[in-house]
C-alpha positions in Angstrom: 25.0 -26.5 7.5 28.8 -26.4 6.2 31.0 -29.4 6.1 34.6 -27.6 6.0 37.6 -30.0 5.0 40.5 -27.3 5.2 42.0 -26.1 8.3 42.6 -22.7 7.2 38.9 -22.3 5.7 38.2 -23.4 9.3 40.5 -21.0 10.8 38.8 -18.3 8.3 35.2 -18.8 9.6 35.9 -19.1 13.1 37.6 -15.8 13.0 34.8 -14.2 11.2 32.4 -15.3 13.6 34.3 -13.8 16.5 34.5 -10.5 14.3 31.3 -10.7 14.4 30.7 -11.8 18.2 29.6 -15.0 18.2 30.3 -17.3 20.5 31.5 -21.0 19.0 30.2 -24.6 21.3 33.0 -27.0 19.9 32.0 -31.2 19.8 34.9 -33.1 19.3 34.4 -36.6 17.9 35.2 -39.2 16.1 32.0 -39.9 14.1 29.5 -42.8 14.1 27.6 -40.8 16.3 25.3 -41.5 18.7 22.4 -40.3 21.3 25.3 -39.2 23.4 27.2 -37.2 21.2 24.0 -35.4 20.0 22.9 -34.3 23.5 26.4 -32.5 23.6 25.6 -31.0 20.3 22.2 -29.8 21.7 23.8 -28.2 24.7 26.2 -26.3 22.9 23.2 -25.6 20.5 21.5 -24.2 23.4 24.5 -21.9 25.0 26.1 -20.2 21.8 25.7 -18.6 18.4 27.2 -21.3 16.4 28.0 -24.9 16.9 30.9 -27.1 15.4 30.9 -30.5 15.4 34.2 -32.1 14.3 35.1 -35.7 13.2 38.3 -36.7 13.3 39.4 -40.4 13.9 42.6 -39.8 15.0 44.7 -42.2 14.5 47.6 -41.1 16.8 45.3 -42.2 19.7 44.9 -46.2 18.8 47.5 -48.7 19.6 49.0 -51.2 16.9 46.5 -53.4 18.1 43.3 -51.4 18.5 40.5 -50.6 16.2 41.9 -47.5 13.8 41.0 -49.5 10.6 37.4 -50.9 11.4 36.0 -48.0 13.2 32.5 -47.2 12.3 32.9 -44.3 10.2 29.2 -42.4 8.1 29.5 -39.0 7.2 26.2 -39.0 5.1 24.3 -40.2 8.5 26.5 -37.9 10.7 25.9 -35.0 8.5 22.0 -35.9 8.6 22.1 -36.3 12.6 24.0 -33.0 12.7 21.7 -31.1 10.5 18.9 -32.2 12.8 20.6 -30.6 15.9 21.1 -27.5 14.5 24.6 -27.7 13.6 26.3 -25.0 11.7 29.5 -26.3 11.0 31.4 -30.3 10.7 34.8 -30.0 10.7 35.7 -33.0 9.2 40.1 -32.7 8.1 41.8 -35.4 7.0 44.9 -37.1 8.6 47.5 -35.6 5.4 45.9 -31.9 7.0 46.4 -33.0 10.5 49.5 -35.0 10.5 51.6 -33.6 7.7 54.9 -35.5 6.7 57.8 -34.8 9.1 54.9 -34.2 11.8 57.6 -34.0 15.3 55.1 -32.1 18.1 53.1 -33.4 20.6 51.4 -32.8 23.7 52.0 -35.0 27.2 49.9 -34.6 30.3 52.4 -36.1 33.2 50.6 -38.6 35.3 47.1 -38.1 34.9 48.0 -40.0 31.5 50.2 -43.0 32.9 47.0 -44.3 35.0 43.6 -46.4 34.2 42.9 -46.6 30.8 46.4 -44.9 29.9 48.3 -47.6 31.7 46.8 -50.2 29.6 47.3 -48.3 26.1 50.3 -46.4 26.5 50.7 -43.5 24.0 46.7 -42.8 23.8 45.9 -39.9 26.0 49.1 -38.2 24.5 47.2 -38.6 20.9 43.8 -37.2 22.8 45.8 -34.2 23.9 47.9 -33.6 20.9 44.6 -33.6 18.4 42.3 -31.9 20.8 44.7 -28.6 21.3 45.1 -29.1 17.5 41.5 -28.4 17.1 41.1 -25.9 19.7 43.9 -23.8 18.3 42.4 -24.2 14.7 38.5 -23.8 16.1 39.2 -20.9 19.0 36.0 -22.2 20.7 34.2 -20.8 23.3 33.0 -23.9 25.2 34.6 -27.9 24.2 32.0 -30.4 25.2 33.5 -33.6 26.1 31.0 -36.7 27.8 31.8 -38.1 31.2 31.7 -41.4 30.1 35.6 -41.0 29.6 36.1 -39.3 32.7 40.0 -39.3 32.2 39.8 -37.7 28.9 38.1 -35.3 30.5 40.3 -34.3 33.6 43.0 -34.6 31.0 41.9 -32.0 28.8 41.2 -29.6 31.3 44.2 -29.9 33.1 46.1 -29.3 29.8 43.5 -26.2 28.7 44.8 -25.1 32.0 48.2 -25.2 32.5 49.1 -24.4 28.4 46.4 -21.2 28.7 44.4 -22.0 26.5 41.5 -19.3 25.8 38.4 -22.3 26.1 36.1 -23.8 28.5 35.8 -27.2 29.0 32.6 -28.9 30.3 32.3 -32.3 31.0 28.5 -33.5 30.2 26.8 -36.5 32.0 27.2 -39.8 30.4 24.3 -40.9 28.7 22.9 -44.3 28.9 20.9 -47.2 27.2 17.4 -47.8 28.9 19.0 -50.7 30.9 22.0 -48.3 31.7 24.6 -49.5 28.9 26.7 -46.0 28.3 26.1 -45.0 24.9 29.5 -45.8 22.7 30.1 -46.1 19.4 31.8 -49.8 20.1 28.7 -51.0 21.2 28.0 -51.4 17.4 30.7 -54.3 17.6 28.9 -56.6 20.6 26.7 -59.5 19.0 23.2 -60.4 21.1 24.9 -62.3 23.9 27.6 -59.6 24.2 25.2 -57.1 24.6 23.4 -58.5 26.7 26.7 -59.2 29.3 27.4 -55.4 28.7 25.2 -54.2 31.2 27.2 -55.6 33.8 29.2 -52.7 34.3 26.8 -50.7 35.6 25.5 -52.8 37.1 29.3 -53.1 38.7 29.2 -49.6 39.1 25.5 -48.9 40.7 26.3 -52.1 43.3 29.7 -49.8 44.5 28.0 -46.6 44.6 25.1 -48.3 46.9 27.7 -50.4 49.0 29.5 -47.0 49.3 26.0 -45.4 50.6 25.5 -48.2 52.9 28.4 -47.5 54.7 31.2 -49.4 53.2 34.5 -47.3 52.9 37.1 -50.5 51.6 37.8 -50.1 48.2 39.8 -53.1 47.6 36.6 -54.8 49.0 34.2 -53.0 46.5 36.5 -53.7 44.0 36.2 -57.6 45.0 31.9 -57.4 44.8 32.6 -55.5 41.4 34.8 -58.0 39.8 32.4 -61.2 41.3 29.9 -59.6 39.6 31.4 -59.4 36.4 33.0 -62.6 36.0 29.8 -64.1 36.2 29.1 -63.2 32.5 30.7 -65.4 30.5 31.9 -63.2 27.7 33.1 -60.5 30.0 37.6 -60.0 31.0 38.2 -57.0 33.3 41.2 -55.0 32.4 40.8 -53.0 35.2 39.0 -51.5 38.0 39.9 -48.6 40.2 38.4 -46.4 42.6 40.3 -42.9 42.7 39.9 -39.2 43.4 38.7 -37.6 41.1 41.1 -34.1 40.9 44.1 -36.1 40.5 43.3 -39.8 39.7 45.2 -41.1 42.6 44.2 -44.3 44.1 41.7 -44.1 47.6 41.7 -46.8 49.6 39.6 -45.6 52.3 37.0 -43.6 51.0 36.2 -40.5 52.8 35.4 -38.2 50.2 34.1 -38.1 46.8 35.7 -41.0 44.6 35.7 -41.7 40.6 35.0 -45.7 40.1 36.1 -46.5 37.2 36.3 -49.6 34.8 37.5 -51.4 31.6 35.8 -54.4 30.7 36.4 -56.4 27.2 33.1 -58.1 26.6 34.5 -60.2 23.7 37.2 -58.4 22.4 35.0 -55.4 22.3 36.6 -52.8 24.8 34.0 -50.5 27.0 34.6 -48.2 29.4 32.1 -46.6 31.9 32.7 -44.8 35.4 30.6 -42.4 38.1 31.2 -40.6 41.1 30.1 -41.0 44.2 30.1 -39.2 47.3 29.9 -41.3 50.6 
């Protein structure tokens, strides 16, 4: 396995390989990973010639607020987890390479941004877009592998691969979960015993709607109102928001007749988690 700092010796491999015609399964990351991130690595493993793995914590995605400076960050144990799925490559640039001086270009995806988590941290999904057609343009992937646990990332990036032409295929993988069905993150790492503990709750949040949903109940503000109960029975736990949505083109629903996207942003402490499904009535 390679760990490739410069974006043209990057460039240089990747175009080799296609010489060559191998395909390229792209994991884009931000380090400290986890069993999530490694079960993307392991599909992309499984579906072309090489895989590359990049970390990158991009800074242009955190507000002045947020966590840039204290987020976990281990290339030694990434590079060992790597190595053990099979990786070829880690990408791993710095932010000088990235985000030279006099830096000026960026990429916006209208609406789909300005919603959920983007209305609460304004300025982040354009920072998800901007680095991740970076990468793609430097990488020239095959297939990007993105989780589902940030479902809006998701739909973001693929409406952007779509309308900017982009020559990659995105799939979205299922979000992968703790035994008592905390979604794998990397903030997890912040939440003390007692925080942990209280971070189940939203999927338990989640798994209440999707069965209310299959009983029969089509009110979304109504769900919303048994989700948030639920919650704010744990002590350490501040809902930023909850929304139920379609899942195309993250409108709201308030009767549900099709398939939705619940969706949620809890603080459990001032640790920040996210976690959504789908459901179909």
């Amino acid at each position: 396995m390679k760990i490739i700092y410069s974006i043209k010796e990057m460039s240089d491999f990747s175009k080799k390989m296609h010489l060559q015609d191998q395909t390229i399964g792209f994991v884009p990351t931000m380090g400290a990973l986890h069993v999530g991130h490694l079960s993307l690595i392991r599909k992309a493993r499984g579906e072309n010639d090489k895989v590359v793995v990049g970390i990158f914590v991009n800074p242009m995605q955190f507000g002045p607020k947020e966590d840039y400076k204290r987020y976990p960050r281990n290339l030694k144990l990434d590079a060992q987890l790597c190595r053990q799925e099979g990786t070829d490559v880690i990408f791993y640039p710095d932010v000088r390479q990235m985000y030279p001086a006099n830096y000026k270009t960026y990429v916006v995806v209208q609406d789909l941004s300005d919603c959920l988590c983007g209305k609460f941290r304004p300025g982040h999904f354009k920072g998800v877009a901007t680095v991740v057609t970076k990468l793609i343009n430097i990488i020239s992937p095959d297939v990007a592998y993105f989780g589902q646990k940030d479902a809006q990332q998701a739909i973001i990036i693929k409406k952007m691969v779509e309308d900017l032409n982009l020559a990659v295929k995105i799939k979205a993988m299922p979000t992968i979960r703790e035994k008592d069905g905390l979604a794998m993150s990397s903030r997890n790492t912040y939440l003390h015993k007692d925080q942990r503990r209280d971070a189940v709750v939203l999927y338990q949040a989640l798994t209440q709607a999707k069965d209310l949903i299959r009983q029969g109940n089509r009110d979304s503000l109504d769900i919303i109102r048994k989700m948030r109960r639920l919650i704010n029975k744990r002590r350490s736990a501040n809902i930023q928001y909850i929304s139920i949505v379609c899942p195309q083109d993250l409108k709201p629903v308030d009767k549900i007749r099709n398939k939705v996207l619940i969706a949620l942003a809890v603080f459990i402490g001032k640790t920040r988690l996210i976690d959504n499904i789908v459901v179909s009535p």
